[in-house]
N, C-alpha and C positions, 0 to 999 in steps of 0.2 A: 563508664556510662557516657553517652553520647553526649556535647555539649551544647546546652539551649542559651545562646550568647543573647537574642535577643526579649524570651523572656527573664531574665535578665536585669537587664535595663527596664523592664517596664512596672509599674506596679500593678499592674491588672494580671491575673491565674484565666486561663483557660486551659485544663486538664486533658481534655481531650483532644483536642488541635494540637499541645503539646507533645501528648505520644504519636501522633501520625506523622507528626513533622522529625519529630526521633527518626522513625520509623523510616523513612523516605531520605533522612540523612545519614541515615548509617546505610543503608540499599544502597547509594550515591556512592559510597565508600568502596563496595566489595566489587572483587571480580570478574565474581561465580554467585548463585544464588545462595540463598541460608534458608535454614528451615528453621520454625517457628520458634523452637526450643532454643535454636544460636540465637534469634531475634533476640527471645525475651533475656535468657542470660549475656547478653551485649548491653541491653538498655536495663541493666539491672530491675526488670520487671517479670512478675509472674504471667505465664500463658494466659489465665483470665483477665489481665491485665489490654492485653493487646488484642487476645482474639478478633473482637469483634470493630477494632480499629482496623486489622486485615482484613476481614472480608467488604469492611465498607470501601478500605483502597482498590481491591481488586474488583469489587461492582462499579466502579465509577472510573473502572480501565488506568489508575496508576502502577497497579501492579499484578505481575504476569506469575501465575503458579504451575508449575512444571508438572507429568506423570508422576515423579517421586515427591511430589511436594516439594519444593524447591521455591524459596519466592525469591523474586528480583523486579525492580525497576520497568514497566514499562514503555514506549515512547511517549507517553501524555505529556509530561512535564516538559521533555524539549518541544514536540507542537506547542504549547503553549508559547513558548520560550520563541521560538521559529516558524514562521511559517509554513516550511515545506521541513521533510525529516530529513538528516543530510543522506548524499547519496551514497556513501560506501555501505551506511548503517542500512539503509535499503538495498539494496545492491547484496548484501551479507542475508538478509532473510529472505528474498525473492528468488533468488538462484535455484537451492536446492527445490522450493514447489517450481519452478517455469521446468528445470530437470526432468524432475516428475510427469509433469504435463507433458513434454514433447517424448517421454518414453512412452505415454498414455495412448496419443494420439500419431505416434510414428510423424511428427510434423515440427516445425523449429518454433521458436516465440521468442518476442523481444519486450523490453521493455520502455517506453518515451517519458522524459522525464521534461521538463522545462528549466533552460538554463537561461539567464538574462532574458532578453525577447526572441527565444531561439526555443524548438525544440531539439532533442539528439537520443540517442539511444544510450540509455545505459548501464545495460546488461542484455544478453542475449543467451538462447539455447540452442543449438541447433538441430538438428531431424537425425536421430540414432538409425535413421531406416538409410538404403542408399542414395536416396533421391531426397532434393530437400530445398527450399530455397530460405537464405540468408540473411541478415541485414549486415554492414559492419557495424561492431561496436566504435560508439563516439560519430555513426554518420548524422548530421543534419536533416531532419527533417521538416520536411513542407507543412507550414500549420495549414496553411489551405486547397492542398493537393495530399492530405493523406489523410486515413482514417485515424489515426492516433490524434492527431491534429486537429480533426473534427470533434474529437470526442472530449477533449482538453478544454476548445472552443469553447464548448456548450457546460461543460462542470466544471472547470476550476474556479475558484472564487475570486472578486470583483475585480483585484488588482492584479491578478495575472489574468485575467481574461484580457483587459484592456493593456497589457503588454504585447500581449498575441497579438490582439488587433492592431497594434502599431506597430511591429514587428515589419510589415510591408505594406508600402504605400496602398490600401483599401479605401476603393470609391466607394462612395454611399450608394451604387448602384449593386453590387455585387455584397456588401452585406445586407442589403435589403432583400435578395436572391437567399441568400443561406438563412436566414431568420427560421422561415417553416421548419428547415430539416433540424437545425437546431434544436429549436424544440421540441421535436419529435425524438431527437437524442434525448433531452431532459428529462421526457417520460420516459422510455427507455430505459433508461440510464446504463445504453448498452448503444454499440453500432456495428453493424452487421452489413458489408455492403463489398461490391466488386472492386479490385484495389484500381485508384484512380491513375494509375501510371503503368502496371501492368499486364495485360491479358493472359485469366487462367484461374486467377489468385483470386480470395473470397477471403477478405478481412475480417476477423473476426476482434472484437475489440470491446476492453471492460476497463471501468475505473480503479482506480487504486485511491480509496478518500477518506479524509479523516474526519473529525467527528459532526463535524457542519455538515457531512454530504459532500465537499467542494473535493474535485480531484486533484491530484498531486502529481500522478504516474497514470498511464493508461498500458496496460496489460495487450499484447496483439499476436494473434496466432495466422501466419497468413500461409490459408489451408486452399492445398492442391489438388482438393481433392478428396473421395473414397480412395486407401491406398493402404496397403501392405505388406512388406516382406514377403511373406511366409503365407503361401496361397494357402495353407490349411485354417489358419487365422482370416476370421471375418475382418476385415478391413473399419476403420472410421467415419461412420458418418458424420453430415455436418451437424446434425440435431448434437451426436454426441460430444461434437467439437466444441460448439456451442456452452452446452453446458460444462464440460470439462474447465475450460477457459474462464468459466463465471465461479465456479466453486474455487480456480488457482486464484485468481484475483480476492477473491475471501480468502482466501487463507494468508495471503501477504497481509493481506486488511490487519486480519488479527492478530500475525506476526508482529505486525508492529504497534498493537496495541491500541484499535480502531475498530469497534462493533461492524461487523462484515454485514448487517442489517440495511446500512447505508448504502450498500449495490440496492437497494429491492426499492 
């Protein structure tokens, strides 16, 4: 059975808190998911025992239950623990949907992450179609000459915003310039706009946030276009790119264990 070292030491019983923290301490432990039955003969407890300690962890996003039932750990507990989720751990559930996405829309997608007072890309997909354009993985991006950047700007919370913004010497003339559009990302909580350094390109751009709302990663599709291989296949539109893009950015959300509600 799992060991409760610090009730324990205490004199006070709280029964229930007890098993959840079992529960979340043995998760901790394994490598692969368990299902309910390994749960409860682990913590030498019967199924009605824990039930209903499980579905409270998984409505309050600590923990993630598979097609085959399968539960494991979600990311709640390191957001808590951290700030931002680290980047491999992201990088490992983002890939295969941005995959997805850029077979969806014959188009490439990256991902912008925030590193010190820096942005950088850190992960990318690129255009399964012939045509396609790129970003490098790990290139530097402009917070205030890209749409990733903008979109970062306006949703990350308090204390990386104000890294961004010190990031490069910013007059109070030129953030007092970006304030309206800002906000108009905030309602949004999308940006959709012509990419600021390239002619052609229509940025397409959604957050990646955890449970505050505050963004972490911004998701970006920078679409070339209606375009298609295969002239008997209808081509991409931007309507569909658009929402394409908003539903992949949900799905990392909730990959990593983040109510995908928080785009809306």
């Amino acid at each position: 059975m799992a060991t409760k070292p610090q009730s324990e030491k205490s004199s006070y019983t709280a029964p229930a808190l007890e098993k959840g923290l079992d529960i979340l301490e043995l998760l901790a432990q394994q490598s692969g998911p368990l299902s309910k039955n390994q749960i409860a003969e682990k913590l030498e407890r019967s199924i009605n025992e824990i039930f209903r300690m499980l579905s409270i962890l998984e409505a309050r996003g600590y923990l993630r239950i598979d097609d085959a039932g399968g539960i494991q750990l979600s990311m709640r507990l390191w957001q808590m623990a951290h700030r931002y989720p680290p980047q491999d751990r992201l990088r490992a559930m983002a890939l295969p949907v941005m995959q997805q996405l850029s077979q969806e829309l014959v188009q490439s997608c990256h991902l912008v992450v925030p590193e010190e007072e820096n942005l950088v890309v850190a992960a990318r997909q690129e255009s399964p179609g012939k045509m396609g354009f790129t970003v490098r993985l790990g290139t530097q991006v402009d917070v205030f000459e890209s749409t990733s950047g903008w979109l970062l700007l306006a949703l990350a919370g308090d204390s990386m915003q104000q890294r961004l913004w010190n990031s490069q010497a910013v007059n109070p003339k030129l953030r007092q310039q970006l304030a309206p559009q800002l906000d108009s990302i905030r309602r949004d909580r999308r940006l959709v706009r012509e990419s600021m350094q390239i002619k052609g390109i229509l940025n397409i751009s959604f957050p990646i946030c955890n449970e505050q709302g505050e963004a972490f990663a911004a998701l970006t599709v920078p679409y070339l276009g209606a375009y298609s291989d295969n002239l008997n296949e209808p081509s991409v539109s931007q309507e569909r790119a658009i929402t394409a893009c908003m539903k992949a950015a949900q799905a990392i959300q909730r990959q990593l264990g983040f109510q995908p509600d928080k785009l809306a």
